[in-house]
C-alpha positions as CSV (number, residue, x, y, z in Angstrom):
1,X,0.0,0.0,0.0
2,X,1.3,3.5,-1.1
3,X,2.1,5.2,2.2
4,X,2.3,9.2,2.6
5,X,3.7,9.2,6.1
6,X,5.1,7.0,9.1
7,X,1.8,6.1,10.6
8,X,1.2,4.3,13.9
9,X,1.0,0.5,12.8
10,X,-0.9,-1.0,15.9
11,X,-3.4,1.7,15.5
12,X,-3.8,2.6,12.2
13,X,-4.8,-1.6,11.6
14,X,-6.8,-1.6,14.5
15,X,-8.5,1.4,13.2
16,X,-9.0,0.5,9.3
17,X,-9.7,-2.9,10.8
18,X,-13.2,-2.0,12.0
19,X,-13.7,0.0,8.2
20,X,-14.2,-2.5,6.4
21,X,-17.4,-0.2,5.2
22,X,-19.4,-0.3,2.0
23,X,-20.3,2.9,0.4
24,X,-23.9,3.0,-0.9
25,X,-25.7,5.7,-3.0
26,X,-28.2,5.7,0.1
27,X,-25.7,6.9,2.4
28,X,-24.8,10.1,0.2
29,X,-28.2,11.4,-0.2
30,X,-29.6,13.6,2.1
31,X,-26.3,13.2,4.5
32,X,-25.6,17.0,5.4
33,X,-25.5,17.4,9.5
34,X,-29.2,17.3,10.9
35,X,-30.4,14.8,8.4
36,X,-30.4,11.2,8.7
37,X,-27.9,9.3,6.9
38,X,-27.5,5.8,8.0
39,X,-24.1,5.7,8.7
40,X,-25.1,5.2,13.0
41,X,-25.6,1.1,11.6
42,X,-23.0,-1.6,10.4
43,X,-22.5,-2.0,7.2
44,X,-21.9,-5.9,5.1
45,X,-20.5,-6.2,2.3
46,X,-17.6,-6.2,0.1
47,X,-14.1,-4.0,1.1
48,X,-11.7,-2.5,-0.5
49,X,-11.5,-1.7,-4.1
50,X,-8.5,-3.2,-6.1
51,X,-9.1,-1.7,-9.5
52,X,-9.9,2.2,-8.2
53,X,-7.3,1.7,-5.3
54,X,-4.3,1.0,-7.9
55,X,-5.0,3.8,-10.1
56,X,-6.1,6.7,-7.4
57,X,-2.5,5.4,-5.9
58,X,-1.0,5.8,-9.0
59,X,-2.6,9.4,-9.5
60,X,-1.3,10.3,-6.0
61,X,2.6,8.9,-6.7
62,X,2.6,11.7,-9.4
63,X,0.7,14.3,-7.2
64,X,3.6,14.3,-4.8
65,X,6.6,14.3,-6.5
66,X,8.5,17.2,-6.3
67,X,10.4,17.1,-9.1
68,X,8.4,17.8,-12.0
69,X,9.6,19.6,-15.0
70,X,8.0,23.0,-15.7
71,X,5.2,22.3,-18.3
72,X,4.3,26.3,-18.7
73,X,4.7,28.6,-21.4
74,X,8.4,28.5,-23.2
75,X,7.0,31.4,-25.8
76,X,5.6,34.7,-25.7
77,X,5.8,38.2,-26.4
78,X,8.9,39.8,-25.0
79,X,8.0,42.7,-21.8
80,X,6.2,45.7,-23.0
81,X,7.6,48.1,-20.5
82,X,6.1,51.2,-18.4
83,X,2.9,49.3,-17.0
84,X,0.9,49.2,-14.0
85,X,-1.1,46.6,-12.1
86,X,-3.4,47.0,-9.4
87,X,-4.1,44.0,-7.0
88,X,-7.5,44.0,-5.6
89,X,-7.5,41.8,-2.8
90,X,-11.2,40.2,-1.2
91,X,-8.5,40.3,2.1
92,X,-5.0,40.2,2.7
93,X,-5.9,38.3,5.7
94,X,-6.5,35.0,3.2
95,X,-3.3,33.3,3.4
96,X,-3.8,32.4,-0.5
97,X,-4.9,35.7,-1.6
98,X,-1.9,37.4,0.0
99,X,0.4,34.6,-1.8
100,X,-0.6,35.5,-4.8
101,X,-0.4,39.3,-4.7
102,X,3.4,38.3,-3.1
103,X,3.8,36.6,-6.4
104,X,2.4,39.6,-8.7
105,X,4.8,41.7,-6.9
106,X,7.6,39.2,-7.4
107,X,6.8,39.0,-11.0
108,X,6.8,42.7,-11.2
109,X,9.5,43.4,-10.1
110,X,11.2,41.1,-12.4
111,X,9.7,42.2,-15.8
112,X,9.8,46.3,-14.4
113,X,6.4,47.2,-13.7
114,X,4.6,48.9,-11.0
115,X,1.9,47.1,-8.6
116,X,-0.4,48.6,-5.7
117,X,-2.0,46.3,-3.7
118,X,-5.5,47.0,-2.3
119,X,-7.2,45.3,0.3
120,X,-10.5,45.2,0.4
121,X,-10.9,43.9,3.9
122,X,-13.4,40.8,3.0
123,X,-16.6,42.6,3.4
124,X,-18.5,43.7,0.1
125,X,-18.8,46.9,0.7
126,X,-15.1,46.9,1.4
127,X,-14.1,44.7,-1.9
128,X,-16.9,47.3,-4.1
129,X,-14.6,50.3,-2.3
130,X,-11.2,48.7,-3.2
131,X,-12.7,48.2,-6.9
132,X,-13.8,51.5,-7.5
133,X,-10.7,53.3,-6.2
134,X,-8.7,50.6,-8.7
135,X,-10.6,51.4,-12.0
136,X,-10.1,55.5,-10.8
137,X,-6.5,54.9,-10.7
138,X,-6.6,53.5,-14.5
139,X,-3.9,51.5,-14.4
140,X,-3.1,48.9,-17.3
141,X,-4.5,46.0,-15.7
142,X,-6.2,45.3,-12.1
143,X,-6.4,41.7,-10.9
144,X,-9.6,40.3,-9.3
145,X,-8.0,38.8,-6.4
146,X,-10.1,35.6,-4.7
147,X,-14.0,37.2,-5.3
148,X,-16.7,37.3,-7.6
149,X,-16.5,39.6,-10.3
150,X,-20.4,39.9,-10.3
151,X,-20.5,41.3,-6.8
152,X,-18.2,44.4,-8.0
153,X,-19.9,44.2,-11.7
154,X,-20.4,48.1,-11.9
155,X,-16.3,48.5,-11.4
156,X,-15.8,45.9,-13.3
157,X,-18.0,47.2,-16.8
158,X,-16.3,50.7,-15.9
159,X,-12.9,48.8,-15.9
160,X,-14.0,47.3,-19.6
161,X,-15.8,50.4,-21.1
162,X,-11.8,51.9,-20.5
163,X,-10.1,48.8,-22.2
164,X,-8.4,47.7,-18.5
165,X,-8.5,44.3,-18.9
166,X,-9.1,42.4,-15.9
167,X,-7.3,39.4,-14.9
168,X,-9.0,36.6,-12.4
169,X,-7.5,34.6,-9.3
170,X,-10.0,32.5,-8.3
171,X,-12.4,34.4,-9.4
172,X,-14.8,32.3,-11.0
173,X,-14.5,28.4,-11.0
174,X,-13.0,27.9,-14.1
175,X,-9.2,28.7,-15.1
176,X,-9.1,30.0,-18.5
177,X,-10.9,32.9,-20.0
178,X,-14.5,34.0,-19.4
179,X,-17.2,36.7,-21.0
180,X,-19.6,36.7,-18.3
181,X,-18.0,38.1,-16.2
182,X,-15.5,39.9,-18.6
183,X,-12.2,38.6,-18.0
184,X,-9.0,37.8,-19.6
185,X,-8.1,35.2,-18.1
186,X,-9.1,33.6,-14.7
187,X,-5.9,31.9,-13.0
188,X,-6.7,28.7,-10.5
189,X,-6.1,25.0,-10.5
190,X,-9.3,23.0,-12.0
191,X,-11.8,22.1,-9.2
192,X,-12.0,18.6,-10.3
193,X,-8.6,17.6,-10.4
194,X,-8.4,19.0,-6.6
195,X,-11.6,17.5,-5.6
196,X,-10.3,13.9,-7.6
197,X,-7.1,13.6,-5.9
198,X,-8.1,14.7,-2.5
199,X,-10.4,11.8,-2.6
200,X,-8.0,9.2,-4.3
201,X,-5.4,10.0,-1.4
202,X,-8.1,8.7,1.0
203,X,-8.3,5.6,-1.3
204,X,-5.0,5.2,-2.0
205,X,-4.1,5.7,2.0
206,X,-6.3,3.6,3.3
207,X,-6.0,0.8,1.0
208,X,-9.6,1.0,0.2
209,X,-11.0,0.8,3.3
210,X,-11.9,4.3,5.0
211,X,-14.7,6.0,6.8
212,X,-14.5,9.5,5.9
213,X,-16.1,12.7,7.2
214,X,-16.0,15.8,4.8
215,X,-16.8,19.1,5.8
216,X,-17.6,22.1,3.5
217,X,-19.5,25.2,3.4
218,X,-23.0,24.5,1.2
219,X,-23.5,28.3,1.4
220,X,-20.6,28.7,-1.1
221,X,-21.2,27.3,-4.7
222,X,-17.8,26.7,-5.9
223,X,-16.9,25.1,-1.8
224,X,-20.6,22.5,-2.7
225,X,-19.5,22.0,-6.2
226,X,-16.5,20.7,-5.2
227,X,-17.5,18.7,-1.8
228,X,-20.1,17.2,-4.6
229,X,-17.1,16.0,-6.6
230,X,-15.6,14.7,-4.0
231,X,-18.0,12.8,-3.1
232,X,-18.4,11.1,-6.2
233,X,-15.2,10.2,-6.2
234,X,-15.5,8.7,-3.4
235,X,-17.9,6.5,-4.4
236,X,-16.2,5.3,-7.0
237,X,-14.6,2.8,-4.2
238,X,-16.6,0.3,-2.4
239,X,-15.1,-0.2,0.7
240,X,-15.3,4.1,1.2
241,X,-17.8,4.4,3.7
242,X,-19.0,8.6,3.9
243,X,-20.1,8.6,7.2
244,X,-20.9,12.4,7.6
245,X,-20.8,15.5,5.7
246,X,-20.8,18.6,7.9
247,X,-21.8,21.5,6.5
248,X,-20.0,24.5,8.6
249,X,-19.9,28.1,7.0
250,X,-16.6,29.4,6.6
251,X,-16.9,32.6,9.1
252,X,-18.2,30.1,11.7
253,X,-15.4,28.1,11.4
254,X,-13.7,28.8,14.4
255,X,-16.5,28.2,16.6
256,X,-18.6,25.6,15.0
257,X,-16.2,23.2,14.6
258,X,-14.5,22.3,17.9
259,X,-18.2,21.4,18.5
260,X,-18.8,19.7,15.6
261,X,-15.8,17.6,16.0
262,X,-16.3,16.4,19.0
263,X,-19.9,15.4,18.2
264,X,-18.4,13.3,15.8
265,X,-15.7,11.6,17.6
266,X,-18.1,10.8,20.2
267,X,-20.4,9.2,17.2
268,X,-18.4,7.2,15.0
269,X,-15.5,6.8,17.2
270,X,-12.9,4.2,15.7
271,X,-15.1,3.9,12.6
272,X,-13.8,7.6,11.7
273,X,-10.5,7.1,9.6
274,X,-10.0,9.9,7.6
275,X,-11.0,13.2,6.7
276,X,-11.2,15.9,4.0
277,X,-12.2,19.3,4.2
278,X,-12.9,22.1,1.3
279,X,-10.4,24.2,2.8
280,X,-7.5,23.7,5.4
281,X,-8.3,26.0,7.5
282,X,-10.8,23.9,9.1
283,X,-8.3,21.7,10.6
284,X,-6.3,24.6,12.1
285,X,-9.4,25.5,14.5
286,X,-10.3,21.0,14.3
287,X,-6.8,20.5,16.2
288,X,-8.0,21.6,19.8
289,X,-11.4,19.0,19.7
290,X,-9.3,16.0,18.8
291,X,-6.1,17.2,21.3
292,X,-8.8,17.4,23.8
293,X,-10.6,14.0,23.0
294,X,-7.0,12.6,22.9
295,X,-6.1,11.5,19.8
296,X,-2.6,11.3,18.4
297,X,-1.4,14.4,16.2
298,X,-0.3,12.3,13.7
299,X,-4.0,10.2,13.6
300,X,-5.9,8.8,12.8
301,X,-8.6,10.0,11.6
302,X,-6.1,11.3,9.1
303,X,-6.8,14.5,7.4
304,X,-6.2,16.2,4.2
305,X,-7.1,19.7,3.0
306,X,-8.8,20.3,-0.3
307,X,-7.7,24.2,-0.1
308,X,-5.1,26.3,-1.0
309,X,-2.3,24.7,1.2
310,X,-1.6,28.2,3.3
311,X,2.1,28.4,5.7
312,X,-0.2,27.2,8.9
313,X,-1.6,24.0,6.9
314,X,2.1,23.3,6.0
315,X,3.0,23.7,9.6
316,X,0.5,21.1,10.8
317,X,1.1,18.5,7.9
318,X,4.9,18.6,8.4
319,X,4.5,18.3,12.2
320,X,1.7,15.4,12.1
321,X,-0.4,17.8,13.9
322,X,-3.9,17.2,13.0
323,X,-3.5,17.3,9.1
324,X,-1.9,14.5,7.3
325,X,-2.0,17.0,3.7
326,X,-2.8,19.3,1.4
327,X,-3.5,20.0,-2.2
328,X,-1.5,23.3,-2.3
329,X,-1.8,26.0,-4.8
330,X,1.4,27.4,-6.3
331,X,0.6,30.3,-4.9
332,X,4.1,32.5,-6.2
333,X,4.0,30.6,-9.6
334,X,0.6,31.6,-10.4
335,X,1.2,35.7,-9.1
336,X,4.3,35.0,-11.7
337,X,1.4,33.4,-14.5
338,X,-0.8,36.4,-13.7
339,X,1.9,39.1,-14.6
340,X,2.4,36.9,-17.9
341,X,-0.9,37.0,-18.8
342,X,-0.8,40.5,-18.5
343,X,1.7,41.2,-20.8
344,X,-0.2,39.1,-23.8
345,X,-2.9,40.9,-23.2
346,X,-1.3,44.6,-23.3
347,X,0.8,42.7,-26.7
348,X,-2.6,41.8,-28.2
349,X,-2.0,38.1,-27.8
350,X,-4.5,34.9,-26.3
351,X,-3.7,33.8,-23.1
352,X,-1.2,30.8,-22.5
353,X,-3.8,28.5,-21.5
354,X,-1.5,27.3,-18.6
355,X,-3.4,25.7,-15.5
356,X,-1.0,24.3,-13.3
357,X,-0.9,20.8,-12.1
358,X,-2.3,19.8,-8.8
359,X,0.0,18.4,-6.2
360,X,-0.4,17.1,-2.7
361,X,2.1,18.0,-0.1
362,X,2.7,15.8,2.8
363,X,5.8,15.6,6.0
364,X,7.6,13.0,3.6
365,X,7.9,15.1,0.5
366,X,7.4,18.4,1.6
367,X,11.4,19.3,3.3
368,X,9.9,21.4,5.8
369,X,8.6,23.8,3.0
370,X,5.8,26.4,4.5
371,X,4.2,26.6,0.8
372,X,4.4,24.8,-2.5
373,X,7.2,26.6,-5.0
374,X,7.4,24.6,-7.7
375,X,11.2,24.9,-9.9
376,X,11.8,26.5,-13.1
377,X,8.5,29.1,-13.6
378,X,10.9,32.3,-12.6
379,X,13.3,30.9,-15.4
380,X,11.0,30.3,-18.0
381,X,8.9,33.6,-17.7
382,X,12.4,35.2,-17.3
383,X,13.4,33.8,-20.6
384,X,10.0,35.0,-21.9
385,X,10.1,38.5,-21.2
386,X,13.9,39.3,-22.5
387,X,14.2,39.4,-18.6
C-alpha cells in the first residue's frame, strides 16, 4: 500500500480494521448534518477496491513528486515596459490571496512594472470600495484577487468600457478565459482535479477501506460544487464508507467546529479514519477538539485539505499535527502566471492556456517547506520576457 507518512502500525490496523465499510448511494443522499444518513448502523458487504485503489495510488505517486519539469509557457511576447497593475485583494488576511499578490509583486519586479495592492478587507462593501478606487487609478490592468466579479460588476464594466483588462485569481471556478464576467483570463487550479485527488489520497491511503467525514460550506457554490465531486469520487470505491458531511460556513469556522468535532468523535468513534475538508483552514481551528478528546497528532482519523495549502496548513502537515496534507496552490507561480498573462494581453496576444498541475504535499515530501514553489517558472517567464 502507497504510504504518505510513518503512521502508527498498531493503531492505524486496528483502526482500518473496523472500516471494512461499504459505500452506498443511500448513504450520500440527504447526508448533510441534521439529516439522517445511515451511517449510526454496520455496514456488510464487500471491502476494498483493487481496480480504483491501484490507479487513485497511481494518481497520487505523481501528485507528490516534487520534481516535476515546468510544463508552462516556453513562448511569448517579450516585456512591453512602463505598465501598471493594481491588486484588488477580497483580504489580505486569506493566506492564499496574500500569496498570490506576493507573487504579482515578485513577478513585477522582475519584468519592471509597478503594482499597488488594495485590500479590500473581506466585506462587500469593502471589496466594491477597493474596486472603485482601482478602476479610478486606470492602471493597465487590475487583478480580481479571490472574489466574484459579479459582486463588484459596476467596477468591473467601468474597468472594460476603458479597455483595462481584468485578470482573475479565483475568481470564478473555471481557469481559462471568461465573457460573463468579462475577463481575460481567470488563473486557478481546475476544481476537479483537486476534488479527484483529494479523494484518491483517501483511497490510496487507506487501502480502500476508510470512513470518511467531509466538511464544507454549502453556502458557497464553488466550496458545494467541489465537496459534490468529492463525493463522487469517493464512491467510486466500495469499501469508502462517507459517514458524515458537515456543513460549517466558513466565518463560523472557528467556533462551529470544535463542537462539531467532537460530536463526531463521540459518534463514530474508531469507525472515523479519515477526513477531508474544502479548505485547510478547518483543521487549524479542528486541532484543539481532537487534542482534547486525545487523539494522536499524527491520527488517525487522518486529514487532508482540499484548499489552498496556506504556511499554517504546511505547519500542521509537516509536524503530524492534526493534518496528514494538502492539495497546495502554487501560490508564487501563479502571481508570476498572472503578470504573464498580463503582458499578452497589453501585446494583443491569447492567453497561454496554462493551468497548473495539482500536487499534494505531505511531511515525507514536503522538506519542511511552509508553501508549495514549484522549480523552473521564474526561469521560463524570465526567458520569456527578455528578462
Amino acid at each position: 500500500m502507497h504510504r504518505t507518512r510513518k503512521a502508527a502500525p498498531a493503531v492505524r490496523t486496528a483502526r482500518l480494521a473496523s472500516c471494512a465499510l461499504l459505500v452506498a448511494a443511500a448513504a450520500l443522499t440527504g447526508c448533510e448534518r441534521g439529516s439522517s444518513d445511515g451511517a449510526d448502523e454496520t455496514a456488510t458487504g464487500p471491502s476494498g477496491c483493487p481496480t480504483v485503489q491501484a490507479r487513485a495510488r497511481e494518481a497520487v505517486t505523481r501528485a507528490e513528486r516534487t520534481d516535476i519539469p515546468w510544463g508552462g509557457p516556453t513562448g511569448g511576447p517579450e516585456a512591453v515596459s512602463g505598465k501598471s497593475l493594481v491588486f484588488v485583494a477580497q483580504t489580505m488576511t486569506n493566506p492564499g490571496v496574500a500569496g498570490a499578490a506576493n507573487g504579482v509583486r515578485d513577478a513585477a519586479r522582475a519584468i519592471g512594472w509597478n503594482v499597488r495592492v488594495i485590500d479590500g478587507g473581506g466585506t462587500p462593501a469593502g471589496i466594491q470600495a477597493a474596486m472603485s478606487e482601482a478602476v479610478a487609478l486606470r492602471p493597465s490592468g487590475i487583478v480580481i484577487g479571490g472574489f466574484d466579479p459579479d459582486s463588484t460588476a459596476q467596477q468591473a464594466a467601468r474597468a472594460n468600457a476603458q479597455r483595462i483588462p481584468l485578470i482573475g485569481w479565483h475568481a470564478v471556478p473555471d481557469p481559462g478565459p471568461s465573457r460573463q464576467p468579462d475577463l481575460f483570463t481567470n488563473v486557478t487550479t481546475r476544481v476537479q482535479d483537486v476534488a479527484r485527488i483529494s479523494a484518491q489520497w483517501i483511497i490510496s491511503d487507506s487501502n480502500g477501506r476508510a470512513g470518511v467525514v467531509l466538511i464544507t460550506d454549502a453556502s458557497i457554490p464553488f466550496a458545494r460544487n467541489k465537496s459534490d465531486l468529492i463525493r463522487e469520487e469517493l464512491t467510486s470505491c466500495q469499501g469508502v464508507r462517507l459517514l458524515s458531511v458537515e456543513n460549517i460556513p466558513i466565518p463560523d469556522a472557528s467556533t462551529r467546529t470544535p463542537r462539531e468535532i467532537s460530536s463526531l468523535l463521540s459518534r463514530y468513534q474508531d469507525r472515523w479514519t479519515h477526513s477531508v475538508a474544502i479548505n485547510d483552514l478547518y483543521f487549524a481551528d479542528a486541532a484543539p477538539a481532537f487534542r482534547a478528546a486525545g487523539e494522536k497528532g499524527s491520527g488517525p482519523p487522518f486529514n487532508i485539505g482540499a484548499g489552498d495549502g496556506d504556511p499554517s496548513a504546511f505547519q500542521r502537515v509537516n509536524s503530524r499535527q492534526y493534518q496528514a496534507a494538502t492539495v497546495p496552490e502554487p501560490l508564487s507561480l501563479q502571481g508570476w502566471q498572472i503578470v504573464d498573462e498580463f503582458n499578452r494581453a497589453f501585446s494583443g496576444r491569447p492567453d497561454s492556456g496554462y493551468v497548473a498541475p495539482v500536487h499534494i504535499a505531505t511531511a515525507d515530501n514536503s522538506e519542511g517547506a511552509t508553501s508549495w514553489d514549484p522549480s523552473g517558472y521564474r526561469e521560463a517567464y524570465r526567458k520569456i520576457w527578455g528578462r
